[in-house]
C-alpha positions in Angstrom: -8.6 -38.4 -48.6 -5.2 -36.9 -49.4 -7.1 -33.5 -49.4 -8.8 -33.9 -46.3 -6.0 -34.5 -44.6 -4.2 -31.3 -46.1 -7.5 -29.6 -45.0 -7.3 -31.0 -41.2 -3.3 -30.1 -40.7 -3.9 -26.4 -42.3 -6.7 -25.8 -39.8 -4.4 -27.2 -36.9 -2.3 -25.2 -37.9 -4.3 -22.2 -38.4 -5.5 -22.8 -34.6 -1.5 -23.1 -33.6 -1.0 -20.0 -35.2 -4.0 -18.1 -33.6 -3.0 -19.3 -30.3 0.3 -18.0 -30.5 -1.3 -14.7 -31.6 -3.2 -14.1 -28.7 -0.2 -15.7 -26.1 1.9 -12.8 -27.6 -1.0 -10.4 -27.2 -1.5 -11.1 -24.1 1.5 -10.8 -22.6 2.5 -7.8 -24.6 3.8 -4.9 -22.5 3.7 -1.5 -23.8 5.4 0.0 -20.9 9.0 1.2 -21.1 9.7 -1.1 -17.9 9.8 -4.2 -17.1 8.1 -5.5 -13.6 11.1 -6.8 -11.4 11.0 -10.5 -10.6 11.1 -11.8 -7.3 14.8 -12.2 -7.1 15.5 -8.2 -8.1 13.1 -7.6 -6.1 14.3 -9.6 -2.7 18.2 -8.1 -3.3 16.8 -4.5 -3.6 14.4 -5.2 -0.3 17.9 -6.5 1.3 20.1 -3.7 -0.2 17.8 -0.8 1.5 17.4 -2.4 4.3 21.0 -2.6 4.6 21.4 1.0 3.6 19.2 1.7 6.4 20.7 0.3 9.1 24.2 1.3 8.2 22.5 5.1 8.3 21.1 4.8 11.4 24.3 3.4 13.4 26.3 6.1 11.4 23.6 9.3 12.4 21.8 7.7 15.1 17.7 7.8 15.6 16.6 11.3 16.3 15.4 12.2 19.8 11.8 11.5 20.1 9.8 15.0 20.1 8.5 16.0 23.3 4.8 16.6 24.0 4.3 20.3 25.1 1.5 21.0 27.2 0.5 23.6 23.8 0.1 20.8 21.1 -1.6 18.9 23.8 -4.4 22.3 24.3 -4.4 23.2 20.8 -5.0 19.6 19.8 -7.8 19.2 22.9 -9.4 22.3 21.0 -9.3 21.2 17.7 -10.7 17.8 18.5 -13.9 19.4 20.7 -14.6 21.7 17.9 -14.1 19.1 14.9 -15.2 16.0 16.0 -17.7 16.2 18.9 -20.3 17.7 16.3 -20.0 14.2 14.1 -20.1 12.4 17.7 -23.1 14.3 19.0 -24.8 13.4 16.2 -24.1 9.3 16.5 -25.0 9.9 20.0 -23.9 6.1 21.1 -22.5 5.5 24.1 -19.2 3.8 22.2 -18.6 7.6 20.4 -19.1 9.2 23.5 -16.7 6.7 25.3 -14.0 7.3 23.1 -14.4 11.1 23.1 -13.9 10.7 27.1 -11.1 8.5 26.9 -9.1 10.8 24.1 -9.5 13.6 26.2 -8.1 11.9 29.4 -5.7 10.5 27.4 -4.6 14.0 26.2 -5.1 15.2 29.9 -2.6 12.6 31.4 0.1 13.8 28.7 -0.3 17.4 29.9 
């Protein structure tokens, strides 16, 4: 009996020890860095957010760019040249619908 017993706790133990083997392998990080946890994470989010802000009331937003009547051509071009071949080859209504409406859309910003 008094071996049994011995035999039981050794394999309990045995089983403790194999679980904590494979907890430790499984969280085992090789990595010279850590992951951040959620509260590193939310002050940094906060911190360049902050940083932001305090850099754009300092400097101001840039002025949007301007559409010159060029980029609007050259782009026309490109797109008729490029992307009708894929389009003609669909040949759906929807493709050519959205050609049309790209192109009026670059005409109107002329």
């Amino acid at each position: 009996m008094l071996k049994r017993k011995a035999f039981l706790i050794s394999i309990i133990v045995a089983a403790l020890v194999v679980l904590l083997l494979v907890n430790i392998a499984w969280n085992f990080n090789l990595g010279a860095l850590q992951k951040p946890g959620k509260a590193e994470t939310f002050v940094a989010t906060k911190a360049k957010h902050w940083l932001v802000a305090r850099a754009v009331a300092r400097e101001g937003l840039a002025a949007e760019p301007s559409t010159a009547s060029l980029s609007v051509a050259r782009g026309r071009s490109l797109f008729e040249a490029c992307c009708s071949l894929c389009l003609d080859q669909i040949g759906t209504s929807e493709a050519e619908g959205k050609l049309r409406a790209c192109l009026q859309g670059a005409a109107t910003l002329e």
